[in-house]
N, CA, C and O atoms as CSV, one atom per row, in Angstrom:
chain,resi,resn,atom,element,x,y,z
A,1,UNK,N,N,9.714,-144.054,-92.304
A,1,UNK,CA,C,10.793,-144.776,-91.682
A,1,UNK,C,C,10.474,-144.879,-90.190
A,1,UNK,O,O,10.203,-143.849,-89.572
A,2,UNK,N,N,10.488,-145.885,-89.672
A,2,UNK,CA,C,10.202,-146.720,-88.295
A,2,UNK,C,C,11.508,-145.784,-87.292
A,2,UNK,O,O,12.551,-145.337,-87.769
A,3,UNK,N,N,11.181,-145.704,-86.206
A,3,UNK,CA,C,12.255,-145.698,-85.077
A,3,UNK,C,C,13.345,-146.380,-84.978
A,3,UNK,O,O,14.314,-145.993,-84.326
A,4,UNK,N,N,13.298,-147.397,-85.576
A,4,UNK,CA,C,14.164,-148.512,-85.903
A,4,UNK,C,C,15.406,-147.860,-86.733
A,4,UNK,O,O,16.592,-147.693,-86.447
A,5,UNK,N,N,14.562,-147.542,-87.974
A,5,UNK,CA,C,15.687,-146.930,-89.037
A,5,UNK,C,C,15.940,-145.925,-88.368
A,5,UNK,O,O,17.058,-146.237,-87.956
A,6,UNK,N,N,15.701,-144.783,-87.881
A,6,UNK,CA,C,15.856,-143.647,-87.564
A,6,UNK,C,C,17.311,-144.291,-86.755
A,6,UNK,O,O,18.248,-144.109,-87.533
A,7,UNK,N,N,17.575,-144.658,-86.061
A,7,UNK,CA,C,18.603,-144.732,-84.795
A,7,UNK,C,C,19.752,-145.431,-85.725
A,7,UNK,O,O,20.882,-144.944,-85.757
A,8,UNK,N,N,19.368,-146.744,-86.577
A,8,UNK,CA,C,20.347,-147.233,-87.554
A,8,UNK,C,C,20.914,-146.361,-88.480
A,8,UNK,O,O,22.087,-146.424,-88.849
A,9,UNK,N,N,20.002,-145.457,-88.901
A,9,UNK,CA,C,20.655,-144.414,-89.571
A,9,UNK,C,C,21.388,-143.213,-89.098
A,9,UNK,O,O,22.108,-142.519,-89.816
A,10,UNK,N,N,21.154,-143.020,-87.847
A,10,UNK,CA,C,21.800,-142.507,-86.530
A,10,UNK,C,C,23.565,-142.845,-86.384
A,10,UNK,O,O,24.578,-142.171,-86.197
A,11,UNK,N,N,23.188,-144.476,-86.620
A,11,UNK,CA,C,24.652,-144.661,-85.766
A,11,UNK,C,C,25.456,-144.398,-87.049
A,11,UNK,O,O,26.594,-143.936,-87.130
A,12,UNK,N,N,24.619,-144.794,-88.051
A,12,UNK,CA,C,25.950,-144.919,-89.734
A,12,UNK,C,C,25.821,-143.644,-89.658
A,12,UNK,O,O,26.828,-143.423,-90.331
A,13,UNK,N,N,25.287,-142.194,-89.312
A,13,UNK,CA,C,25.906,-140.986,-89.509
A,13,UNK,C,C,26.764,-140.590,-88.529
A,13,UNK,O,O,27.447,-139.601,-88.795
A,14,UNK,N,N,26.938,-141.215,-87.233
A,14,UNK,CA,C,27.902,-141.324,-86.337
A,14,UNK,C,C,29.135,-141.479,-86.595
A,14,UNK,O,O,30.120,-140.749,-86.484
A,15,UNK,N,N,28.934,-142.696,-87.013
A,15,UNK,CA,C,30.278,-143.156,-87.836
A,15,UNK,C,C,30.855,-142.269,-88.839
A,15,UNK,O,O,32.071,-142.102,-88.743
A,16,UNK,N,N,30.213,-141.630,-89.831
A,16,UNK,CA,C,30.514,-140.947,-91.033
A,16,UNK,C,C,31.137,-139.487,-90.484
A,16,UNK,O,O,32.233,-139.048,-90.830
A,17,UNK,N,N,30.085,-138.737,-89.430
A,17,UNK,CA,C,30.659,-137.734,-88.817
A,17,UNK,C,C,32.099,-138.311,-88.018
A,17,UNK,O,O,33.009,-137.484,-88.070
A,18,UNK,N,N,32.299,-139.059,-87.595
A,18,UNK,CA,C,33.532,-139.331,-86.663
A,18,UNK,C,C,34.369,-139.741,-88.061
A,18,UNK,O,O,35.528,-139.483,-87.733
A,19,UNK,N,N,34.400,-140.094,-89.034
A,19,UNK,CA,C,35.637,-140.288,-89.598
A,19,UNK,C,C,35.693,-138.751,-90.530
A,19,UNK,O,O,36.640,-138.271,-91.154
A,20,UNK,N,N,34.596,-138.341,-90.380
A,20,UNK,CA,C,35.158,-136.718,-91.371
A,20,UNK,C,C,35.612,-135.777,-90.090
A,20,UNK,O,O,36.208,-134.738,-90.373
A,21,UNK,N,N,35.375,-136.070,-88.733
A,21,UNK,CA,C,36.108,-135.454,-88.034
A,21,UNK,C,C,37.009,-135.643,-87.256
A,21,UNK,O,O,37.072,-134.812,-86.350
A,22,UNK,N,N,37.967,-136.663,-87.253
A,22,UNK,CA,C,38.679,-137.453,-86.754
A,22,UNK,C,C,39.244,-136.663,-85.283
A,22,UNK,O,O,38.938,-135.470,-85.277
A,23,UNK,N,N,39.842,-137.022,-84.322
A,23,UNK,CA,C,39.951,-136.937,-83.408
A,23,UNK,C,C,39.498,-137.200,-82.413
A,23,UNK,O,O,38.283,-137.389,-82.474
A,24,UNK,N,N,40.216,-137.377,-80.853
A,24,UNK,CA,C,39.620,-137.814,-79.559
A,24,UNK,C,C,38.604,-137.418,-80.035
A,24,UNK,O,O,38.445,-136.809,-81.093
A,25,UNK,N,N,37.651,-137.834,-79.066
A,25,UNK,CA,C,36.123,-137.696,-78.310
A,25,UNK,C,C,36.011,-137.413,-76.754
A,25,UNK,O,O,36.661,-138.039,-75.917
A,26,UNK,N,N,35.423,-136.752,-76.563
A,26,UNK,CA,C,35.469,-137.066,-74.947
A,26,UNK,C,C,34.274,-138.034,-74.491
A,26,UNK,O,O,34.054,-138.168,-73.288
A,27,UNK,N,N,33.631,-138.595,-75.283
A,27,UNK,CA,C,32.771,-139.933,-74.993
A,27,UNK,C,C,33.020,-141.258,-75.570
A,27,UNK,O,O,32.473,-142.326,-75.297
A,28,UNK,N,N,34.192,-140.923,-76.644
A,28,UNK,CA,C,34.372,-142.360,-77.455
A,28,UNK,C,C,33.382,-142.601,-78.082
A,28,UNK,O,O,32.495,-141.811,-78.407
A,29,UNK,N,N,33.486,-144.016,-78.354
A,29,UNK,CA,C,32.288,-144.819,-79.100
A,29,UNK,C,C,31.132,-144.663,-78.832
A,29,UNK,O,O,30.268,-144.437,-79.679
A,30,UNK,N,N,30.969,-144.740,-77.837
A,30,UNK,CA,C,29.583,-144.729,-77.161
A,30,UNK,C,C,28.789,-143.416,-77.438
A,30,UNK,O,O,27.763,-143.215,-78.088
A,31,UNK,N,N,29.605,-142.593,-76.727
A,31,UNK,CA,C,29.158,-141.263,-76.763
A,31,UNK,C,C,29.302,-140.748,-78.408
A,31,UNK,O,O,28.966,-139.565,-78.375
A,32,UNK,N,N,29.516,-140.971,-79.276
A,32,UNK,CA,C,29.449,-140.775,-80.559
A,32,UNK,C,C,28.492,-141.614,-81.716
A,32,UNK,O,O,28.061,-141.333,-82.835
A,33,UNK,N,N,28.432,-142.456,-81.072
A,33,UNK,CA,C,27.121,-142.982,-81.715
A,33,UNK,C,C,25.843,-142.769,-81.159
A,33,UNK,O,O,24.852,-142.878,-81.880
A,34,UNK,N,N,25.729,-142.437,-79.795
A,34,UNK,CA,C,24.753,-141.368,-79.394
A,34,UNK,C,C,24.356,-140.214,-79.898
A,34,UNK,O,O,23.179,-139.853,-79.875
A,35,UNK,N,N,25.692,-139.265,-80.597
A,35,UNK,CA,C,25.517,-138.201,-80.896
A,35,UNK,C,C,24.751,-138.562,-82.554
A,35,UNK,O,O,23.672,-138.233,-83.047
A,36,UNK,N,N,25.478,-139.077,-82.870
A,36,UNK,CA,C,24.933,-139.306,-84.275
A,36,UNK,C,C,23.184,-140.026,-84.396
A,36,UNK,O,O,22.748,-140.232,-85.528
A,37,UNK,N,N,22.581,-140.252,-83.560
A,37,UNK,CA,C,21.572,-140.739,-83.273
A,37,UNK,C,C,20.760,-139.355,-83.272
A,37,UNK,O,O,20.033,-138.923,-84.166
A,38,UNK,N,N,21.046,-138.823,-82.137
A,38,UNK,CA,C,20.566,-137.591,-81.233
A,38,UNK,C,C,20.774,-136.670,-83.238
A,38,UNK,O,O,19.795,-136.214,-83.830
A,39,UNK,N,N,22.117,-136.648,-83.785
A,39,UNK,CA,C,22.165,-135.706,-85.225
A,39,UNK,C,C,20.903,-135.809,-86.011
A,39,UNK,O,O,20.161,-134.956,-86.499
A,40,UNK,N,N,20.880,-137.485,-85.979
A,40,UNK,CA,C,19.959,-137.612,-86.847
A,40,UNK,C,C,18.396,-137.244,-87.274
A,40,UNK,O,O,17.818,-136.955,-88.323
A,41,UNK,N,N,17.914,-137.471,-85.416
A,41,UNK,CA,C,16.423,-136.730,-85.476
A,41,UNK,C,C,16.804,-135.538,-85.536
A,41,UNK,O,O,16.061,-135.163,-86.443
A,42,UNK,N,N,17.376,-134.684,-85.273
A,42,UNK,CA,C,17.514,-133.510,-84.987
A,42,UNK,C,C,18.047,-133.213,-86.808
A,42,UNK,O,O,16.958,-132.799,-87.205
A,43,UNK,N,N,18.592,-133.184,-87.559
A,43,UNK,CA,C,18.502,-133.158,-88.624
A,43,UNK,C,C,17.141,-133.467,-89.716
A,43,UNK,O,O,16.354,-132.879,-90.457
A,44,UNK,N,N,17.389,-134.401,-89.374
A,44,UNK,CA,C,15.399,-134.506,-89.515
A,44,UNK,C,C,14.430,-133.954,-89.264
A,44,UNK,O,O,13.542,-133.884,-90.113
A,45,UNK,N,N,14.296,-133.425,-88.110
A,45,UNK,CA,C,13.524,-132.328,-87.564
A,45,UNK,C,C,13.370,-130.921,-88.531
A,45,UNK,O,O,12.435,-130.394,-89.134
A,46,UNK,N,N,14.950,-130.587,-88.314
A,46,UNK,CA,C,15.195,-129.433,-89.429
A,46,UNK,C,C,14.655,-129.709,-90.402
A,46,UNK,O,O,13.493,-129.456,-90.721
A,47,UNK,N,N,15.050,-129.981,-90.683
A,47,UNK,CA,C,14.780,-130.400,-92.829
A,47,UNK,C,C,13.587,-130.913,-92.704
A,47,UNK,O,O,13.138,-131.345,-93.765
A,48,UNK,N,N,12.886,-131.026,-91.760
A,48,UNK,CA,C,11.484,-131.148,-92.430
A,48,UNK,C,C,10.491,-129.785,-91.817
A,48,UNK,O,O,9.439,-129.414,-92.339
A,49,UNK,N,N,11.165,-129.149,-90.532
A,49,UNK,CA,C,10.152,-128.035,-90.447
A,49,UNK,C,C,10.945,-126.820,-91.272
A,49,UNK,O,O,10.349,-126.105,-92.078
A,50,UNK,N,N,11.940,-126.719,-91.060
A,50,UNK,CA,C,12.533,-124.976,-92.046
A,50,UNK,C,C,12.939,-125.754,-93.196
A,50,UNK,O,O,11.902,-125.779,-93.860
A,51,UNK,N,N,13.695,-126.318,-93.752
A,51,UNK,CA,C,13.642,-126.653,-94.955
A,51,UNK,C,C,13.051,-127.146,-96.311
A,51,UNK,O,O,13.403,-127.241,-97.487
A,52,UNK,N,N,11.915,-127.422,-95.490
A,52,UNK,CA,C,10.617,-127.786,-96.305
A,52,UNK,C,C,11.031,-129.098,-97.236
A,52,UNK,O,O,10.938,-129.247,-98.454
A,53,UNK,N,N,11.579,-130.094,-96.091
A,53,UNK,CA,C,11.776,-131.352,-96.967
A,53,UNK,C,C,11.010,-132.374,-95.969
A,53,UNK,O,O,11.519,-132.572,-94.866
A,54,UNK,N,N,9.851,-133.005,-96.304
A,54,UNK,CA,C,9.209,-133.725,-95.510
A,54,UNK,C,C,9.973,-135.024,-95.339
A,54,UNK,O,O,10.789,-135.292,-96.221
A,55,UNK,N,N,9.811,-135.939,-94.242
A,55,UNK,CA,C,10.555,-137.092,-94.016
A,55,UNK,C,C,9.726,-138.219,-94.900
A,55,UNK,O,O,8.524,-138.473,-94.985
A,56,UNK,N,N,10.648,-138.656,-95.384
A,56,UNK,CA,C,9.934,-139.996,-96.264
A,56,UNK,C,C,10.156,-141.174,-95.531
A,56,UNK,O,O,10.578,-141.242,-94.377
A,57,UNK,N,N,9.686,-142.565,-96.659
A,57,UNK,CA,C,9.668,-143.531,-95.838
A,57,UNK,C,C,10.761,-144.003,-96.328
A,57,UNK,O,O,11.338,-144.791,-95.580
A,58,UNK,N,N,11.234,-143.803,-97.295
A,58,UNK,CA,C,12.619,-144.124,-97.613
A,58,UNK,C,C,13.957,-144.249,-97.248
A,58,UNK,O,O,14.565,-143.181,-97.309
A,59,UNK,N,N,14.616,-145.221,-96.883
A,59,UNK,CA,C,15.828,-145.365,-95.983
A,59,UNK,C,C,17.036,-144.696,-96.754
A,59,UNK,O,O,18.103,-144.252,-96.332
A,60,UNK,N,N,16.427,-144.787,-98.215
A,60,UNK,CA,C,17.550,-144.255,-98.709
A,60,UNK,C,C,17.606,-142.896,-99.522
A,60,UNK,O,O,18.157,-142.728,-100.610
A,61,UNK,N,N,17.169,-142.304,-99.042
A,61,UNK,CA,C,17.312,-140.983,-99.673
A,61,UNK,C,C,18.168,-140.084,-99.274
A,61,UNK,O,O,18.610,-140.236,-98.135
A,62,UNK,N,N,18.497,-139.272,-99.827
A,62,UNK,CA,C,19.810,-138.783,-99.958
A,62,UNK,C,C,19.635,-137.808,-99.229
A,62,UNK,O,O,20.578,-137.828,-98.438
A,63,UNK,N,N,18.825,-136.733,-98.955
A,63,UNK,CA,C,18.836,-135.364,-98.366
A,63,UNK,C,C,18.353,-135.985,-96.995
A,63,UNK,O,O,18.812,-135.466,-95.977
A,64,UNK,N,N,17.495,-137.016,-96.866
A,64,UNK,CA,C,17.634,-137.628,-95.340
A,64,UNK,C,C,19.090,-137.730,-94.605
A,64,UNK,O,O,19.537,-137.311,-93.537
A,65,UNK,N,N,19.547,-138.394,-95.556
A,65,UNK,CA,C,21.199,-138.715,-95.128
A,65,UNK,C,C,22.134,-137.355,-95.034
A,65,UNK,O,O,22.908,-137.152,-94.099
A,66,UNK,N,N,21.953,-136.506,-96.086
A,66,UNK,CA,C,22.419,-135.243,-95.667
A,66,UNK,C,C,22.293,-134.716,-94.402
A,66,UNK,O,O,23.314,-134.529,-93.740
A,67,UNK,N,N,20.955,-134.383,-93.851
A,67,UNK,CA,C,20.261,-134.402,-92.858
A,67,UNK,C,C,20.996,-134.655,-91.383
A,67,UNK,O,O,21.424,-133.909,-90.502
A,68,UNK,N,N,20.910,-136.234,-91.593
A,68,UNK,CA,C,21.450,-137.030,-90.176
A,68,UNK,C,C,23.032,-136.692,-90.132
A,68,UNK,O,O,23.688,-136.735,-89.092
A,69,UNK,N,N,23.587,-136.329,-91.477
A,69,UNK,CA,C,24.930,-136.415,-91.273
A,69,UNK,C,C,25.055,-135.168,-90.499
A,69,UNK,O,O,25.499,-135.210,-89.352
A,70,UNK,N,N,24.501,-133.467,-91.343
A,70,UNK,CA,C,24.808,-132.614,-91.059
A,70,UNK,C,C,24.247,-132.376,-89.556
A,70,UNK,O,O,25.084,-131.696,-88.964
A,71,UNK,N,N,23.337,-132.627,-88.861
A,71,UNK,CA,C,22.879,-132.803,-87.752
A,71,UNK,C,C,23.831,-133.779,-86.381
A,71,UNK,O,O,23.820,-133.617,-85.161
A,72,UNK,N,N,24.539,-134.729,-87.201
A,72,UNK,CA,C,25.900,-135.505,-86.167
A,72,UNK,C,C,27.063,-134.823,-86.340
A,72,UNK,O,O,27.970,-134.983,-85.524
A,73,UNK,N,N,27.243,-133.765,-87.675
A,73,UNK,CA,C,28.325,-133.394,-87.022
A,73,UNK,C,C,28.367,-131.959,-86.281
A,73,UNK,O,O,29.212,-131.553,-85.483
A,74,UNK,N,N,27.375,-131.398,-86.703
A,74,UNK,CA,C,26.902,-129.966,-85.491
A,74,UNK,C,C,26.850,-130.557,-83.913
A,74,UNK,O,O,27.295,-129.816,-83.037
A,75,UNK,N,N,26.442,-131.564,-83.622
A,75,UNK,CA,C,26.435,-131.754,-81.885
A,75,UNK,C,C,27.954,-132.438,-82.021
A,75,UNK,O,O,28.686,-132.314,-81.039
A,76,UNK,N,N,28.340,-132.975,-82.898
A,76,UNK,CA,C,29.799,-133.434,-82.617
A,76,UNK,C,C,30.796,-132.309,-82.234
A,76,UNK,O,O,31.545,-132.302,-81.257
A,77,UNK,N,N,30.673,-131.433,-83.118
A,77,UNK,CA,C,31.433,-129.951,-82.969
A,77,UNK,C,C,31.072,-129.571,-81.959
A,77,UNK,O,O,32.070,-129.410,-81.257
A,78,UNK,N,N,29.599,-129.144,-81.081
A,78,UNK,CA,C,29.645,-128.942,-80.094
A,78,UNK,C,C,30.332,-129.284,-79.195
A,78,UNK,O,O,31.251,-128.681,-78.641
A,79,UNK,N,N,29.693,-130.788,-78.920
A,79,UNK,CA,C,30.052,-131.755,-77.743
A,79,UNK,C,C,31.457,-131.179,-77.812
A,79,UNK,O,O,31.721,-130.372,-76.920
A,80,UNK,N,N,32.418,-131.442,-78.712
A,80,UNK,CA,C,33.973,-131.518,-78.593
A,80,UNK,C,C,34.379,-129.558,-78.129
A,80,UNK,O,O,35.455,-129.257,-77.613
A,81,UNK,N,N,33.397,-128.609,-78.421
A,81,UNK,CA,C,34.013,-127.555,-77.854
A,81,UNK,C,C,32.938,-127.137,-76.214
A,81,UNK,O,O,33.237,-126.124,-75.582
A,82,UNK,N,N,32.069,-127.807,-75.856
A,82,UNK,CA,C,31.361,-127.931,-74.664
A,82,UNK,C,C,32.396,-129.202,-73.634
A,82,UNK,O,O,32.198,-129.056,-72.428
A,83,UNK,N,N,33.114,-130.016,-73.889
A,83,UNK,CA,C,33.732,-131.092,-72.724
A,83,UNK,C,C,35.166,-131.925,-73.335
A,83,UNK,O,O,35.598,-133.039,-73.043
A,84,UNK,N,N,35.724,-130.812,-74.366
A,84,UNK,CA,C,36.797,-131.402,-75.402
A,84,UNK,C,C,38.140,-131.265,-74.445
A,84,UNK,O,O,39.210,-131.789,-74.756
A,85,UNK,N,N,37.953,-130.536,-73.308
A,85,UNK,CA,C,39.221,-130.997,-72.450
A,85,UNK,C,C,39.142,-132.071,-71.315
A,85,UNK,O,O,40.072,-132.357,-70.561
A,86,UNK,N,N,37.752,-132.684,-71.308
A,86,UNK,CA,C,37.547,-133.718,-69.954
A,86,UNK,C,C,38.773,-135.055,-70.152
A,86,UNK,O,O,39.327,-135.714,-69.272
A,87,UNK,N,N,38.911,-135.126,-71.577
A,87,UNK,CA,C,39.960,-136.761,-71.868
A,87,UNK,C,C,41.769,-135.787,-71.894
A,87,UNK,O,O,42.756,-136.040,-72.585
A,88,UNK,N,N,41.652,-135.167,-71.303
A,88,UNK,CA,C,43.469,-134.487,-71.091
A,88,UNK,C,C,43.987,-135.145,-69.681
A,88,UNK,O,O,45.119,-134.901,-69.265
């Protein structure tokens, strides 16, 4: 999978993490489809060095998508307990 997909698949786990975690953001849109970008390699990363799941070329595979999701919503959880009072 190209850089291309990587970031497209980024933002749709953005999205997916922001509606399983509903609430403000302190970046909004922007800053949440960043994060889910940023989830995604970084999920990827994981799962292919400790989990022993190599990255395919496949856009659609499922433990990829696991991956990007579980990876957008760990920096989401962060982000929101690292700057979750800046939008008060």
């Amino acid at each position: 999978m190209s850089i291309i997909g990587w970031i497209i698949l980024g933002l749709l786990a953005g999205a997916i993490a922001k509606f399983l975690l509903p609430g403000r953001d302190p970046g909004g849109f922007v800053g949440t489809t960043l994060i889910g970008i940023a989830g995604a390699f970084i999920g990827g990363w994981i799962s292919s060095r400790w989990l022993d799941h190599p990255i395919t070329k496949d856009f659609y595979d499922g433990t990829t998508w696991a991956a990007a999701i579980g990876g957008s919503l760990v920096l989401l959880i962060a982000y929101r307990i690292l700057f979750g009072n800046s939008r008060d």
